[in-house]
C-alpha positions as a Python dict, from the first residue, in 0.01 Angstrom:
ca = {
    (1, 'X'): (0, 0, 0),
    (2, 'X'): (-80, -59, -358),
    (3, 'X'): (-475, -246, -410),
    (4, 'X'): (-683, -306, -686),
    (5, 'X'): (-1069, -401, -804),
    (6, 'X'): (-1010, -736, -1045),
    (7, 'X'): (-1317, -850, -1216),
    (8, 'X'): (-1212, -1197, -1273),
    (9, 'X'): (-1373, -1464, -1480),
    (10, 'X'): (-1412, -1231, -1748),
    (11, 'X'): (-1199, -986, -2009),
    (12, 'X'): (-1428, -703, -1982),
    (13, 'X'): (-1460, -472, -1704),
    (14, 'X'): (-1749, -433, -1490),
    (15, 'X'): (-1851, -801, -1619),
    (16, 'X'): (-1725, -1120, -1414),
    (17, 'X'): (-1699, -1127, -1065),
    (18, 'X'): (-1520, -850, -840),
    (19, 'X'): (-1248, -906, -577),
    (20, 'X'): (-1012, -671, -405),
    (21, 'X'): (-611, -772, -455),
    (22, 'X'): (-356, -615, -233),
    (23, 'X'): (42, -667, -289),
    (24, 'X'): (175, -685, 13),
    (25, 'X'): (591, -725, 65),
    (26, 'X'): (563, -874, 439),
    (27, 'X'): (258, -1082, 620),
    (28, 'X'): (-15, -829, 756),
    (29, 'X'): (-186, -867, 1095),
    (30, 'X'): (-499, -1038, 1055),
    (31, 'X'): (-721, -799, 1205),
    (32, 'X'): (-598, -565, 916),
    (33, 'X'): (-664, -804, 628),
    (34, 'X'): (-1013, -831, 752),
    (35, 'X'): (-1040, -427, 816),
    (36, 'X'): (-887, -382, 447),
    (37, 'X'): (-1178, -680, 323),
    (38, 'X'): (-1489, -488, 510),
    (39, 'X'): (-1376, -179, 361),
    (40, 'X'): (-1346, -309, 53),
    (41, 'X'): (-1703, -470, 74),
    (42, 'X'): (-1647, -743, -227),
    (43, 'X'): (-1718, -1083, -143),
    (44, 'X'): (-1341, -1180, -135),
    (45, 'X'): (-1077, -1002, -95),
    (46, 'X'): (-674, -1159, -189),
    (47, 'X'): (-361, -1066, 23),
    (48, 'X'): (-60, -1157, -228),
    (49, 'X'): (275, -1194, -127),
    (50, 'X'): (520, -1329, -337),
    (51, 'X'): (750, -1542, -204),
    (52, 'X'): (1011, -1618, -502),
    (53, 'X'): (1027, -1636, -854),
    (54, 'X'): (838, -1956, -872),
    (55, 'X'): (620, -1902, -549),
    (56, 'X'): (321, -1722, -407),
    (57, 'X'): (115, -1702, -90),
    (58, 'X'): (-228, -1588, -81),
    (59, 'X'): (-495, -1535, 204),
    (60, 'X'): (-862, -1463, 128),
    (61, 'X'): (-1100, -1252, 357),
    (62, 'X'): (-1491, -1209, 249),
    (63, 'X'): (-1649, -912, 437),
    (64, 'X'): (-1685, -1120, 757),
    (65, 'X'): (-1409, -1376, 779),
    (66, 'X'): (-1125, -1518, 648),
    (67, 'X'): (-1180, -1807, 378),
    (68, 'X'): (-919, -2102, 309),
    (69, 'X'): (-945, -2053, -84),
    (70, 'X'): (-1126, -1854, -354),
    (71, 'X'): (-1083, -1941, -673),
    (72, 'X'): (-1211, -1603, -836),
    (73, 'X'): (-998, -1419, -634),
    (74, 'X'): (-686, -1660, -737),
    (75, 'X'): (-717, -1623, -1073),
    (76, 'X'): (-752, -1212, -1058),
    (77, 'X'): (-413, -1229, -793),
    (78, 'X'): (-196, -1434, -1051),
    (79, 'X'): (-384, -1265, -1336),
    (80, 'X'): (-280, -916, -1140),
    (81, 'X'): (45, -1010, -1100),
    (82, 'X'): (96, -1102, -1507),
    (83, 'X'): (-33, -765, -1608),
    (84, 'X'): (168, -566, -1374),
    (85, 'X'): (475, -778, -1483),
    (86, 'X'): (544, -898, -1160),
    (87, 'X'): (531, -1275, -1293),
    (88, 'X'): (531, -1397, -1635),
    (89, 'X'): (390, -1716, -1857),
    (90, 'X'): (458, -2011, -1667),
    (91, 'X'): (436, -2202, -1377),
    (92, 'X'): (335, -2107, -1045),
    (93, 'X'): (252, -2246, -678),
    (94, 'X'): (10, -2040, -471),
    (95, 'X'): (56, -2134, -111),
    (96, 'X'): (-308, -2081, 64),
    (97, 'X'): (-424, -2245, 371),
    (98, 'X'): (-611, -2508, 164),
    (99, 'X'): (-229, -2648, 64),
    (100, 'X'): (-25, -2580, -248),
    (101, 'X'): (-184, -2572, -560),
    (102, 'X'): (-64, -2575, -881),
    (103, 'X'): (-110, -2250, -1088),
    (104, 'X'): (-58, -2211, -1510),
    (105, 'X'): (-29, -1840, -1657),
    (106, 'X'): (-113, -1801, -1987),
    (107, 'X'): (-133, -1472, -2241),
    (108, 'X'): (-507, -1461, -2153),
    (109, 'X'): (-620, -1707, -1913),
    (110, 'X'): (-509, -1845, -1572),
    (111, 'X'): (-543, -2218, -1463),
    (112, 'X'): (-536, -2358, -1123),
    (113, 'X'): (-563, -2673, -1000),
    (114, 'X'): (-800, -2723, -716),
    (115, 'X'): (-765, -2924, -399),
    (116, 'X'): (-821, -3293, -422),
    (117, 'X'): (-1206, -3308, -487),
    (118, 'X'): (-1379, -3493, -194),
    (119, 'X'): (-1793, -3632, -273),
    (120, 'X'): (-1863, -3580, 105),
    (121, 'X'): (-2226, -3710, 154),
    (122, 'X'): (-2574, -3681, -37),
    (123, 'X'): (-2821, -3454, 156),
    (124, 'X'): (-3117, -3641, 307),
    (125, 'X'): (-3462, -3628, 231),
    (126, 'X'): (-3548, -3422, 479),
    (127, 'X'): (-3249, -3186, 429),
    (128, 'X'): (-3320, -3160, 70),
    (129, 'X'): (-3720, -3063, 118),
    (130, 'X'): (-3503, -2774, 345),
    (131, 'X'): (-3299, -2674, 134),
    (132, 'X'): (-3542, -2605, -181),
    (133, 'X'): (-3834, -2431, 76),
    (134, 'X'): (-3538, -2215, 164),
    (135, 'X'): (-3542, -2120, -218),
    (136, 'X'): (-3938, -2108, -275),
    (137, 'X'): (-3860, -2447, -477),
    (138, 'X'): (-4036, -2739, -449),
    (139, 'X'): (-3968, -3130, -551),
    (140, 'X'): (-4099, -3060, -902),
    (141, 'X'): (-3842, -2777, -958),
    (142, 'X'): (-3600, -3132, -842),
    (143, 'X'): (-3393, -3321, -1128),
    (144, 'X'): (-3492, -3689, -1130),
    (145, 'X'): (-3157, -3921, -1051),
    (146, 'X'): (-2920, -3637, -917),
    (147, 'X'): (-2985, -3520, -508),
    (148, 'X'): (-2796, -3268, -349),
    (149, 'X'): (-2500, -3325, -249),
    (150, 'X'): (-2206, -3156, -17),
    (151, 'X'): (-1880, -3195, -244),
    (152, 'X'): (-1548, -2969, -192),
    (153, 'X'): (-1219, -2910, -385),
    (154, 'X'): (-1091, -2713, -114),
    (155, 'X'): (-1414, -2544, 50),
    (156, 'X'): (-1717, -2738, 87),
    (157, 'X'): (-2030, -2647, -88),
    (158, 'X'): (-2376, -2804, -120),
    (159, 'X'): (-2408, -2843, -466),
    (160, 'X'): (-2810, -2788, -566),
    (161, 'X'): (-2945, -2936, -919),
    (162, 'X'): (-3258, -2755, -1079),
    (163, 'X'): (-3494, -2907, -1335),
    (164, 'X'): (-3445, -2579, -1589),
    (165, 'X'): (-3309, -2247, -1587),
    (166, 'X'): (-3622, -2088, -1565),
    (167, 'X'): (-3611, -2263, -1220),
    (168, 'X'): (-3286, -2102, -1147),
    (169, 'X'): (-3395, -1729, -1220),
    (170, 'X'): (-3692, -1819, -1013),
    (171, 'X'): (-3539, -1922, -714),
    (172, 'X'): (-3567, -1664, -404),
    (173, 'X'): (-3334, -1687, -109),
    (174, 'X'): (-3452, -1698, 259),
    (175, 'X'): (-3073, -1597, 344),
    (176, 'X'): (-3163, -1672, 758),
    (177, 'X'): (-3275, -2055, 671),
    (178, 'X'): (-2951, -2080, 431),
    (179, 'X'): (-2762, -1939, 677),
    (180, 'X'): (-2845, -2189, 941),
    (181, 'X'): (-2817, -2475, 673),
    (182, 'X'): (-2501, -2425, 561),
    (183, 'X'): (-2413, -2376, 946),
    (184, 'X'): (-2535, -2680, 1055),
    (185, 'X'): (-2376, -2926, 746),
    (186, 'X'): (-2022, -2732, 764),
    (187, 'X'): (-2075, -2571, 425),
    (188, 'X'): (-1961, -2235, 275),
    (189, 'X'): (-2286, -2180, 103),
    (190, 'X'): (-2504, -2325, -188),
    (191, 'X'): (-2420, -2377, -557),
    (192, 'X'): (-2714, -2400, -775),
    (193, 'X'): (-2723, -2531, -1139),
    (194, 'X'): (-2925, -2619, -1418),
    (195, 'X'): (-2778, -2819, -1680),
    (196, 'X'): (-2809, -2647, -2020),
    (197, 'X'): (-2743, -2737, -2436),
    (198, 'X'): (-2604, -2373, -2461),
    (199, 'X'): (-2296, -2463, -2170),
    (200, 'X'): (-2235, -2695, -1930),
    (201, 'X'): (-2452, -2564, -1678),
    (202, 'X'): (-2577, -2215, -1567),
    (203, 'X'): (-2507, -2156, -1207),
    (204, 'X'): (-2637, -1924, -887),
    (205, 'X'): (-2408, -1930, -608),
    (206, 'X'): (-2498, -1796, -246),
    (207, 'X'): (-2328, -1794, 54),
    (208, 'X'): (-2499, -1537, 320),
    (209, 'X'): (-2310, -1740, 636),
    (210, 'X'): (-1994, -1537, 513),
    (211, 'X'): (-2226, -1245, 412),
    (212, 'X'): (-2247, -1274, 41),
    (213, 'X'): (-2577, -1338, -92),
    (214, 'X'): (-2512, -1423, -437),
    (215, 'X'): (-2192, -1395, -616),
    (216, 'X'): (-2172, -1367, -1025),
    (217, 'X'): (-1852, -1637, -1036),
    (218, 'X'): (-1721, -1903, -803),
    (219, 'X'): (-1432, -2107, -872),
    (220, 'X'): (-1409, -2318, -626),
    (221, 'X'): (-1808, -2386, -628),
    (222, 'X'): (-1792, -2479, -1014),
    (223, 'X'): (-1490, -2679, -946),
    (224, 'X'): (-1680, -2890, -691),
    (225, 'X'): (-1997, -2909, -950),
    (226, 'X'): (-1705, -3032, -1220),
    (227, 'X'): (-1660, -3319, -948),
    (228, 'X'): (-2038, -3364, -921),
    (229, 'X'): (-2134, -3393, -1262),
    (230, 'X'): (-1807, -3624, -1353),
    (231, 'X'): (-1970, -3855, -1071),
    (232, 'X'): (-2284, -3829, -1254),
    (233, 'X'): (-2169, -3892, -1592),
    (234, 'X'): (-2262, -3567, -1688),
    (235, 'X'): (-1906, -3454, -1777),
    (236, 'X'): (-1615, -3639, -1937),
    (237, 'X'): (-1257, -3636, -1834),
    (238, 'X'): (-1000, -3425, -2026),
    (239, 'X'): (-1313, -3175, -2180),
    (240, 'X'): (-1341, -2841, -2129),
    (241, 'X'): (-1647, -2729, -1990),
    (242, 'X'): (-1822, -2372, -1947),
    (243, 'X'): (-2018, -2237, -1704),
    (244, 'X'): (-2222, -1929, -1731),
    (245, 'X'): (-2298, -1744, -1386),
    (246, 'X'): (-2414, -1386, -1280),
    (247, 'X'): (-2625, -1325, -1619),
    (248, 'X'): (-2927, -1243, -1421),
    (249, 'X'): (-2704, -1015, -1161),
    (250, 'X'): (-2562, -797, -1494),
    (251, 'X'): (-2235, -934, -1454),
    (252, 'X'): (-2219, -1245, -1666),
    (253, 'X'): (-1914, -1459, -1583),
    (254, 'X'): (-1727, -1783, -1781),
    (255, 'X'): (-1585, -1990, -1559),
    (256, 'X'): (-1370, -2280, -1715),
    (257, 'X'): (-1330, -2622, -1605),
    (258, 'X'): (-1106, -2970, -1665),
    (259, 'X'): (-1164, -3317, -1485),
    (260, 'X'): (-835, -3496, -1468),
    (261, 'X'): (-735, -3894, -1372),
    (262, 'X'): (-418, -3893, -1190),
    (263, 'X'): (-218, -4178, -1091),
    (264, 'X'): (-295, -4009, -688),
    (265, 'X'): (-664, -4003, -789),
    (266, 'X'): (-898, -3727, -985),
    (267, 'X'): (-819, -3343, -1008),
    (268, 'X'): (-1024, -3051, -1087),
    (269, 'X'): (-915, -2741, -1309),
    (270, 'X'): (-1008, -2415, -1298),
    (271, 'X'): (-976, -2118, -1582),
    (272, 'X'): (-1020, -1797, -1629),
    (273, 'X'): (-930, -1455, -1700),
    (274, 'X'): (-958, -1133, -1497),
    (275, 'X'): (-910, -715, -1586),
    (276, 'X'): (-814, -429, -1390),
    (277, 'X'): (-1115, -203, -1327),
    (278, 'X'): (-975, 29, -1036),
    (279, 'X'): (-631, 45, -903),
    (280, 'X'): (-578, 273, -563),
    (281, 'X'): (-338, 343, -254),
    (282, 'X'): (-414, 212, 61),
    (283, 'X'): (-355, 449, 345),
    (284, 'X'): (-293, 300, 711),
    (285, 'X'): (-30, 450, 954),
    (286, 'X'): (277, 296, 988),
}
């Protein structure tokens, strides 16, 4: 069985954020995925079957569990499949158990359209004073006018504003009080960002519930912060914006963003690119 090592949300290797890719020709048992994922040890790992010329299905497994979406393991599957020549430029459906989703391939960069982006609820007071002791932060590390706030385009996320970047790199996580947070409001984890004249925002994502403490790029996080700062009037519609993640992990990451209005409401996209940095055999008995 045929696996790789994508660092996605970058063109270099060893930069951007690693997840494992496996081609697969038929549907594995579950409890193989997530043996394949553990082994693997990056925080997502994609199962990629393709279903027809125009069609793909992907699963995603972190470490622990099995995930509904990842967008930085999405755009190194469909930026896999383009390099090995198993697809070509065009476009594509990935079929994950967040719904369909819309998928463009470019010569150098893969876009994906997100899942409908939902503004869930603000935290409260007493959920944000949490959520920042959990981070040896305090109210003055806070940004006046913007709370926290649980969005999701296709996994939810509490989405964490910071004064300044030096806040950012100072932030320490107590991984057991995050843990039970995200538990307890139904979230994936916690997407911090400071808002920034050199990009639209640098960003520290953490999600130790699903055993990953801090990744270097999150798609689906920064999609949900697109959401967020459109809301906000932070971001305009049709713009590109740029978010810089996993500089102070040595894996700096671009992750690329688009907020759409559609006639069925607004959208969220999601770009990037992603390299091969290992490919390998996987060998299981038959």
């Amino acid at each position: 069985m045929k696996a790789y090592v994508m660092d996605a949300f970058s063109k270099e290797v060893f930069y951007g954020n690693q997840a494992g890719a496996v081609i697969v020709e038929n549907e594995l048992d579950e409890a193989l995925m997530k043996n394949i994922a553990a082994e693997f040890k990056h925080s997502e790992t994609a199962f990629i079957r393709v279903i027809d010329e125009k069609n793909v299905a992907v699963r995603y497994f972190t470490p622990e569990a099995e995930v509904d979406l990842c967008g930085h393991a999405t755009v190194a599957a469909f930026s896999l499949l383009r390099r090995l020549g198993v697809i070509g430029i065009g476009e594509y459906t990935a079929h994950t158990k967040a719904g369909k989703l819309k998928i463009s391939v470019g010569e150098d960069c893969v876009w994906m359209d997100m899942a409908p982006p939902r503004f869930i609820r603000e935290l409260t007071d007493a959920e944000t004073a949490e959520l920042f002791e959990a981070y040896s932060l305090d109210k003055r590390d806070s940004v006046g006018g913007m709370r926290p706030a649980i969005v999701s385009t296709g996994l939810a996320d509490i989405i964490m504003p910071v004064k300044d970047r030096a806040a950012l790199m100072r932030a320490v996580q107590n991984s057991a009080a995050v843990s039970e947070l995200s538990r307890r409001l139904d979230c994936v984890g916690v997407h911090m960002f400071a808002l920034d004249e050199g990009c639209t925002a640098f960003c520290s994502n953490f999600a130790p519930l699903y055993g990953i403490e801090e990744e270097c790029a999150t798609g689906t996080a920064n999609a949900a912060l697109t959401y967020y700062l459109y809301r906000a009037s932070k971001v305009k519609a049709g713009e590109v914006n740029r978010f810089l993640q996993g500089e102070h992990m040595g894996r700096p990451s671009s992750v690329f963003s688009v907020m759409t209005e559609t006639e069925a409401g607004p959208r969220v996209r999601i770009g990037g690119d992603a390299v091969i940095s290992i490919a390998c055999d996987i060998l299981i008995d038959e």
